[in-house]
N, C-alpha and C positions, 0 to 999 in steps of 0.2 A: 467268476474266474476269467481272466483274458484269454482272449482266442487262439487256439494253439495252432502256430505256424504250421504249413507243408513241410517236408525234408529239403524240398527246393528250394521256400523262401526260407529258411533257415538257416541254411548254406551262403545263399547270396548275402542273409546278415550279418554273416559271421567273414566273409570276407572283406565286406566294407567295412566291417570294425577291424579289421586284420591292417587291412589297408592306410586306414586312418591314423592307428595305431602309429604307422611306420614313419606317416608321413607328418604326425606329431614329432613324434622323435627327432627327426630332420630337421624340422621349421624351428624347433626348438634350440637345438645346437646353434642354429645357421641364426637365432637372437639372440644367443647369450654370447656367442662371437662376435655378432656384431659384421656379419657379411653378409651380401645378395640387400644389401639395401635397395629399395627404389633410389634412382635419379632425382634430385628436388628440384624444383622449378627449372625443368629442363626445354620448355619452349622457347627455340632461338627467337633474339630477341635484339634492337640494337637503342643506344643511347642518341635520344633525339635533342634532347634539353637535359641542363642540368645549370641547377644556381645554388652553392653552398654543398647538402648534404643530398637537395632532393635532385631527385630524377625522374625525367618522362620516359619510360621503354616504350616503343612502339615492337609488336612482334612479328614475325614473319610468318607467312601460309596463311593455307585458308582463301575460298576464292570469294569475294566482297561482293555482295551484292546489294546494299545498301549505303545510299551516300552521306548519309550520319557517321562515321566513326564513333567508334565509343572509350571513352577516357576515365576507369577507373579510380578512385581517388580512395588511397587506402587509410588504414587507422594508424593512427602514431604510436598506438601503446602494444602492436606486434606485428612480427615479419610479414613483407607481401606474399611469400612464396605459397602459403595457403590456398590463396586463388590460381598457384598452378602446382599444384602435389607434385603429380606423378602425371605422364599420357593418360592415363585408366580415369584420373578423379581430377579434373583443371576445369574450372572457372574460365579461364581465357580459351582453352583449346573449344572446350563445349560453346560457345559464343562465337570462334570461329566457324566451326560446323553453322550455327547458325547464321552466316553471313554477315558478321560483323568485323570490322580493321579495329584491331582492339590496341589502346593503352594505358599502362598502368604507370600511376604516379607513384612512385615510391618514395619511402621518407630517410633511407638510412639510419645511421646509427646517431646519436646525440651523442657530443662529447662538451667541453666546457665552451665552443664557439655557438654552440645553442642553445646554452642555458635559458638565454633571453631571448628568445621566441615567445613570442606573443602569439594569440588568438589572429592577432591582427597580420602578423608577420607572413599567415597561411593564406589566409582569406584575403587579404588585401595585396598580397604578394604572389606567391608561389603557383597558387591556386592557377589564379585567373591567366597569369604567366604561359604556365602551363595550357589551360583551356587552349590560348591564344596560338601556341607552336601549334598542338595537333591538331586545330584547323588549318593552319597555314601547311605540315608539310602530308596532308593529307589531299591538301586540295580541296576541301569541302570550303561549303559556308559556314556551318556549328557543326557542334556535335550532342551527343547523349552521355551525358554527367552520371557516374554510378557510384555512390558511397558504401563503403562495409563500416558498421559501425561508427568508431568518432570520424572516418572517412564521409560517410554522408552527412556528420555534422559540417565538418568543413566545406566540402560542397554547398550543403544548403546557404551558408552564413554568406558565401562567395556570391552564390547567387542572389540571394537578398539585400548583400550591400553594392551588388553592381549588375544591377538587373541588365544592361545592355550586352553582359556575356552573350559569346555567343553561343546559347545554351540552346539546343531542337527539345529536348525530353531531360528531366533528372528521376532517377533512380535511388531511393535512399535503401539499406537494408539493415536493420535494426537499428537505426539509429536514435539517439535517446534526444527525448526533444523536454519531455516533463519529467525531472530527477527526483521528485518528492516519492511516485516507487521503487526507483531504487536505494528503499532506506537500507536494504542490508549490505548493500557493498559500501554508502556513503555515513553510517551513522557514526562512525566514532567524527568524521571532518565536521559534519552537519552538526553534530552536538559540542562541538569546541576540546574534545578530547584527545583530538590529534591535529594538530597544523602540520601545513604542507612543509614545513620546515622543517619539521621535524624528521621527516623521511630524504631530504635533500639529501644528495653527497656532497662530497670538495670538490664536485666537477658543477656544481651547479641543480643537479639533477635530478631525479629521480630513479635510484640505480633499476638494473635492469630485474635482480633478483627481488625488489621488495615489491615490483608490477606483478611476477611469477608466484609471489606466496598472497599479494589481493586476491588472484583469481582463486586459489586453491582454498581459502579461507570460503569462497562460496560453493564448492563443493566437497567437503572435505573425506568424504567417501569415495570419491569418485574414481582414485586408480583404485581402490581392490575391486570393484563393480568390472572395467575395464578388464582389469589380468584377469579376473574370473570368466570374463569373456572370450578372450583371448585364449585362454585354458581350450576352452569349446570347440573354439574355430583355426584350431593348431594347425588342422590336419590342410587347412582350407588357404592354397598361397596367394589368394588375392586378397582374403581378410589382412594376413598377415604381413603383406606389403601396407596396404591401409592402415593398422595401426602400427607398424615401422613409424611410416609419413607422419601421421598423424603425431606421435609419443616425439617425435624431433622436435615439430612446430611448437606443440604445447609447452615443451621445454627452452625454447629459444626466444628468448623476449628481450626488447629492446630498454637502453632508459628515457626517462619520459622528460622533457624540455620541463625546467623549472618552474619558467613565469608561466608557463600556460596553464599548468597543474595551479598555481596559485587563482586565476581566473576561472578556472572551471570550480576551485572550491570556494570565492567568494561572493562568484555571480552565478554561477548555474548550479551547484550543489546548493547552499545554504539560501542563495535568494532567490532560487528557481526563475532565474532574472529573465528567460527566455520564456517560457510559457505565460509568464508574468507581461510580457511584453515590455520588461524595464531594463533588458539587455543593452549596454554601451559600448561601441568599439570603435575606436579613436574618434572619439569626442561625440559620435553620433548615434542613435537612436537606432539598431535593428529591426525591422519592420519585416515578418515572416508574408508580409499582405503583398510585396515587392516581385514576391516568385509566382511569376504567370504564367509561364510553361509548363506544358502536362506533366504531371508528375505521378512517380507511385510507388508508395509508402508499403514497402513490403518487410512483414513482422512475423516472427515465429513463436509457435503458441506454444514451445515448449523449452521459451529462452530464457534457461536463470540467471542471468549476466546484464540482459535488456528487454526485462517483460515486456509486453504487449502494452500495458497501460499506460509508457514510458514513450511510447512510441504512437501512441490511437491518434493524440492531439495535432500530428504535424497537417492530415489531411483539411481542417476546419481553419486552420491556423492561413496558410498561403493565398493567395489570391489568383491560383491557375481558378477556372474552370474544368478544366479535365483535370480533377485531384482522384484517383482509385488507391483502394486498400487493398494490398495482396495479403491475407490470412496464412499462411504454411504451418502444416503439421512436420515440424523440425524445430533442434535446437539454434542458441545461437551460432556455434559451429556449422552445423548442419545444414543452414541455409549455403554455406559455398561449398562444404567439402562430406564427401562420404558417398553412400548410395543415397539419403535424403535428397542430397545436392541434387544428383544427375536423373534421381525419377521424381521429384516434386519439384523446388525449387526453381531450378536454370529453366527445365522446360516452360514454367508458368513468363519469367520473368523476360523472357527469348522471346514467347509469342506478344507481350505486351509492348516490348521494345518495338518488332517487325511491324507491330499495326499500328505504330508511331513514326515511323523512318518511311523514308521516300527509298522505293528503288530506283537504281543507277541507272534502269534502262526507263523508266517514268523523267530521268532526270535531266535525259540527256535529248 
């Protein structure tokens, strides 16, 4: 038999189920209206660079204590704002606190003037471009390069086809380096049952809704799991600011630059051109052995989207000497955003950044 409460704690139970009760009610209303939303990417922020669609934000606060700057470099295939939710759950704010002058590259939105973006167009373009202002209006000498997903591809490719960036640290975070485990999200491209044409629009593209229904096709369970959660933690208003944020982001997805989607399915999906080491862009040979700065290859062991195996190869592959593996118990989401983020995650990736970066008063 379970053990029968006092009149006291029984009381106290029944009013926190009282309570919860009410405040279900509430949060629930105040979601199906569609009010008291969190603020999204709401760290002021100002436009330091911009060429075409993309943009370098550089953000404001935060007192710097380290004269690396760090330069973000986000994925093409969804919104940057994930790396700053809300004040409560940011990627940029919590790197602030950590003494870092943060920027993010952002990609915009693709419309038919970027169809024809090339692999090469980022990496050989935009990238380094980029790298190049937030050192200059930073005042530093480099900086510390940070990838989310195909954001740390780009990065990395930047850095190995123009090793003389000025690059102090790169930072990859799930980024896929060997696509042969990702057979479940690449098998129909990989097996010849779907071309990237197939899924183009009349703008060149790849729309934004058919990025939103890949993803959902790998977990196809996953919102009733969610509102069953959600259910739970009704009563609780910081849960339900977090999945607010969260349920916008997931839903809001960008389309995906044509020619690139063609080169990621001819050379890195089907010929796994990169881990293979037979990867070409514009005319030349990428050489993963070029990237000599300390780097670290940080993976989440509970990422359906960019397993861990997808990702083990990048540290053997470069030619840093300082190459480390960051292991996280999170998903691929969960590495930037949620409570994962802010108690495993950012803490681990902060401390490894700071015992990379020179401080300002070592510097001066």
């Amino acid at each position: 038999m379970p053990p029968q409460l006092n009149p006291a704690d029984a009381l106290a139970r029944a009013s926190r189920d009282v309570e919860r009760s009410l405040l279900r009610a509430r949060n629930g209303l105040r979601y199906v209206r569609g009010t008291h939303r969190p603020k999204l990417g709401a760290t002021p922020k100002d436009v330091v660079w911009q060429r075409d669609k993309a943009q370098l934000w550089r953000y404001r606060g935060g007192e710097v204590r380290y004269r690396q700057p760090l330069v973000i470099v986000h994925s093409l295939v969804s919104r940057s704002y994930v790396l700053d939710l809300y004040p409560k759950n940011s990627v940029v704010g919590f790197l602030q606190d950590a003494g870092f002058e943060v920027l993010l590259l952002d990609w915009g939105e693709a419309d038919e003037v970027d169809a024809h973006n090339t692999l090469e167009t980022y990496v050989d373009d935009y990238v380094p471009a980029a790298l190049a202002v937030a050192r200059d209006v930073t005042g530093g000498d480099d900086v510390t390069a940070m990838g989310y997903c195909m954001g740390g591809l780009l990065a990395l490719l930047s850095v190995a086809r123009h090793p003389n960036l000025p690059v102090h640290n790169l930072v990859t975070m799930a980024t896929p380096i060997d696509f042969g485990p990702l057979w479940a999200a690449t098998a129909m491209v990989r097996e010849g049952r779907l071309n990237p044409d197939d899924v183009v629009d009349d703008t060149g593209n790849v729309p934004a809704d058919a990025v939103a229904r890949s993803f959902k096709m790998l977990t196809p369970t996953a919102d009733l799991v969610q509102y069953a959660t959600l259910w739970q933690n009704l009563w609780n208003d910081e849960y339900v600011d977090g999945f607010q944020a969260m349920a916008q982001w997931a839903g809001d997805h960008v389309p995906f630059p044509g020619a690139t989607m063609r080169q990621l399915v001819e050379d890195l999906i089907r010929r796994n051109a990169l881990v293979e080491g037979t990867l070409h862009l514009g005319g030349r040979r990428v050489d993963l052995g070029e990237v000599r700065c300390p780097l670290l290859n940080v993976m989440a062991a509970h990422d359906h989207i960019v397993p861990t195996p997808a990702t083990e190869p990048l540290t053997r592959l470069v030619g840093s000497q300082d190459a480390e593996e960051l292991r996280l118990r999170a998903g691929h989401v969960g590495l930037v955003a949620g409570r994962a983020a802010n108690k495993i995650s950012l803490p681990h990736i902060a401390a490894w950044m700071q015992a990379h970066s020179d401080l300002i008063e070592e510097a001066t």
